[in-house]
C-alpha positions as CSV (number, residue, x, y, z in Angstrom):
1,X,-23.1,17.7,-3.7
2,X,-24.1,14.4,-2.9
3,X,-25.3,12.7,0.2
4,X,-22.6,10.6,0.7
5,X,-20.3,13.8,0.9
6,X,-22.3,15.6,2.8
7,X,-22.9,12.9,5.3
8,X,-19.0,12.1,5.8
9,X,-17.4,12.6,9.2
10,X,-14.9,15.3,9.6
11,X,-11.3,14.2,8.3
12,X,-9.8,12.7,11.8
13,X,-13.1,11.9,13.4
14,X,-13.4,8.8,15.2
15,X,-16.3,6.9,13.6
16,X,-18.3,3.5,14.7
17,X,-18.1,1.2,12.2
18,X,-21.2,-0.5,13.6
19,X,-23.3,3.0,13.3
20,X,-21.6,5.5,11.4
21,X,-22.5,6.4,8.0
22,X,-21.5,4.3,4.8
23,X,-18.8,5.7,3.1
24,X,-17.3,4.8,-0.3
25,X,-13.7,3.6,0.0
26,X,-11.4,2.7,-2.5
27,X,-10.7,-0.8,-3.9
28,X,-7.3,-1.8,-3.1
29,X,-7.1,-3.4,-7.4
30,X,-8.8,-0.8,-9.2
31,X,-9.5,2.2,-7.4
32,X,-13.0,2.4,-8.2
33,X,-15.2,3.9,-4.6
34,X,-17.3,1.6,-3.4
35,X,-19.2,0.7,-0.4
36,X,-19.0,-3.1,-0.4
37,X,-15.5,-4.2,-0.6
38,X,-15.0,-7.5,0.6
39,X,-11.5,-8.3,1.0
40,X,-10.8,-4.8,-0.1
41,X,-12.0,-5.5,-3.4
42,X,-14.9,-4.0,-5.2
43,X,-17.4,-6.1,-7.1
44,X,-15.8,-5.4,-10.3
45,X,-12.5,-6.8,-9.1
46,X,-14.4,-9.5,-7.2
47,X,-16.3,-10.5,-10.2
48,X,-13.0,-10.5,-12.6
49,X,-11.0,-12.4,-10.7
50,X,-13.5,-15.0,-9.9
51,X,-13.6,-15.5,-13.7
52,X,-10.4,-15.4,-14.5
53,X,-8.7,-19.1,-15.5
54,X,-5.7,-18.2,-13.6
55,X,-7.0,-18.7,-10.1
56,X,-4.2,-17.2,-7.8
57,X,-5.6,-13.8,-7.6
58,X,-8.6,-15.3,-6.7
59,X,-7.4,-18.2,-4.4
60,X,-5.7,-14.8,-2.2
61,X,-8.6,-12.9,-2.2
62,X,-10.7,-15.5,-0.9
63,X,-8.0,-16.5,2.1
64,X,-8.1,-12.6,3.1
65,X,-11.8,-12.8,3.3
66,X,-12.2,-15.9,5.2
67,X,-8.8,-14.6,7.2
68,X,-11.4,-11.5,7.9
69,X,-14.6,-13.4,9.1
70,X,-12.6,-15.6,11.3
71,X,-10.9,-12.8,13.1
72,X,-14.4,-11.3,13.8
73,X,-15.6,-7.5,14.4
């Protein structure tokens, strides 16, 4: 079993973001687990969109992150 199983908080558990430990979450495109998800993307996604010649994907991505960092914590 690994660590990041056995380290999860009980299924209704209220957790700290700030201090509670890292759990892999879904990304919202591919459904690869994943602990950094910016946007709710994983790298993957975030990495073939960026490179993509159609930029729309992208271009919404980007406005949910900087959507995210202005609404702070």
């Amino acid at each position: 079993m690994s660590a990041e199983v056995e380290n999860a908080p009980v299924e209704g558990e209220a957790v700290d973001d700030r201090t509670g430990p890292a759990i892999a979450v879904a990304c919202s495109r591919c459904g690869e687990r994943a602990l950094l998800r910016p946007g709710g993307l994983c790298p993957a996604c975030v990495a073939a969109i960026g490179l993509a010649e159609d930029r729309t994907e992208y271009d919404e991505w980007r406005s949910r992150v900087e959507a995210g960092i202005a609404a702070g914590p």
